[in-house]
Steps between C-alpha positions, in 0.01 A plus 500: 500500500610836403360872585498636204388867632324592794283851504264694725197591245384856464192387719780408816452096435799276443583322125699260428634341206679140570622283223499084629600212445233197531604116433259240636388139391180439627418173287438285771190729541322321214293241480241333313253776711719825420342696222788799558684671795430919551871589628569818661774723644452740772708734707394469855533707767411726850385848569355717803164421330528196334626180700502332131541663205518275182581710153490261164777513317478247204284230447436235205264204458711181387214260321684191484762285667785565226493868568521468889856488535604869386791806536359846464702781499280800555412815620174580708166448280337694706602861651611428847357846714454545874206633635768805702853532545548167704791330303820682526694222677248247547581106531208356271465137382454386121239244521416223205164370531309250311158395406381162393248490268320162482295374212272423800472552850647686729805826458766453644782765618838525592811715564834556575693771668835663372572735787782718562474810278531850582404807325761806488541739778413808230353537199722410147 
């Protein structure tokens, strides 16, 4: 994961721009039940407000076993804003979370945490 810049918005919320890397094989998530997996990545994190604050970052829906074991290099798909000026040296989490999608029954959901990332002291 890199910051790629990191901005306080005319408004006085936080941007951020983050370019990632995102390998993961989840094959052994099909079966002869899985019509396709909804993948997601999200920065996670706390504020004064918010004990949990989840932003999505990137997501794609992978519709067969052949394309679940991927690389992605990327930058956020989606704008990554905080709702004040909360981030400036923040410890946040990225979070990869996954949806089963069943040709019947029930969903089924899953994650897991990549923790240990800080934002900047200042703004760049």
């Amino acid at each position: 994961m890199n910051i790629n810049w990191f901005q306080k918005q005319p408004q006085g919320n936080d941007e951020v721009s983050l370019t990632m890397n995102i390998s993961a094989d989840l094959q052994s998530l099909f079966t002869w039940n899985t019509k396709q997996l909804f993948i997601f990545v999200a920065a996670e994190y706390e504020t004064p407000k918010n004990s949990l604050n989840q932003v999505s970052l990137w997501d794609a829906i992978i519709p067969a076993k052949e394309h679940a074991k991927f690389w992605i290099h990327t930058s956020n798909k989606y704008r990554f804003v905080d709702q004040g000026n909360n981030l400036r040296g923040k410890k946040f989490n990225l979070t990869l979370h996954w949806h089963v999608m069943p040709k019947t029954g029930k969903m089924f959901a899953d994650k897991i945490v990549m923790a240990g990332y800080s934002f900047p002291e200042e703004y760049r």
